[in-house]
N, C-alpha and C positions, 0 to 999 in steps of 0.2 A: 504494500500500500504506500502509495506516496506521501511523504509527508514534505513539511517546511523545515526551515533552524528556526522562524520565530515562534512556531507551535516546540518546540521542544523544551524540555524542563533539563536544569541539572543533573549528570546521571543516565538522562537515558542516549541511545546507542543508534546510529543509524548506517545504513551502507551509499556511498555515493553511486549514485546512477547513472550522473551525466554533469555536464555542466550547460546550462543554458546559454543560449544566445547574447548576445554583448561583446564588449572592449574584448578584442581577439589579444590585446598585448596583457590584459588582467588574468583572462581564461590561462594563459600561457603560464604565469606566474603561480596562478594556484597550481595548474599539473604539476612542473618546476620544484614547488613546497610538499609534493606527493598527493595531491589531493585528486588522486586518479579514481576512473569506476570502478567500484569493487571494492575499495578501501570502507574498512568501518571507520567512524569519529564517533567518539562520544563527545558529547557537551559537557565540558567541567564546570564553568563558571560564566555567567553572568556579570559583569558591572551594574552599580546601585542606580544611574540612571536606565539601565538596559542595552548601553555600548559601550565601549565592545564585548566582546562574546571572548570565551578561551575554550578552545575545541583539542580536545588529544585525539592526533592521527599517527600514527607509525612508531606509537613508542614517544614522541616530544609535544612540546606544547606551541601551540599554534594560538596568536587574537590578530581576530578579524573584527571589522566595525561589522553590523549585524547587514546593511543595506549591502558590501561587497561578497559577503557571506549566502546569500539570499539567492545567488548564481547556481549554489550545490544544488543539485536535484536529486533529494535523498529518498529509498524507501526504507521501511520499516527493517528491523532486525529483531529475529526472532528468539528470544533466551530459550534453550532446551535444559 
């Protein structure tokens, strides 16, 4: 199921599925940062106004402002 980063809470877990359309030199930079399909992030933290976001991908810690962030096109991850 598709979801958002701004529907996600602290904690939970999603698989990137794509990156949407936009700044080809942006898109670039996230793949660049690992942020390939396939790749889980979980959402660690939140900022007190609600940006930026801190997303763990690949083992490190990644902040993105929520509006650049908002490109992942995530679905759902299923805990077994």
């Amino acid at each position: 199921m598709r979801i958002t980063i701004q529907s996600m809470s602290p904690g939970d877990r999603a698989c990137i599925a794509g990156l949407a359309p936009g700044d080809r030199g942006y898109r670039q930079r996230l793949l660049a940062m690992g942020l390939t399909p396939g790749t889980v992030i979980q959402l660690k933290r939140i900022a007190p106004l609600g940006d930026p976001i801190e997303i763990s991908v690949r083992d490190f810690a990644l902040t993105l402002r929520r509006e650049e962030a908002s490109i992942l096109e995530l679905d759902t991850v299923h805990e077994w």
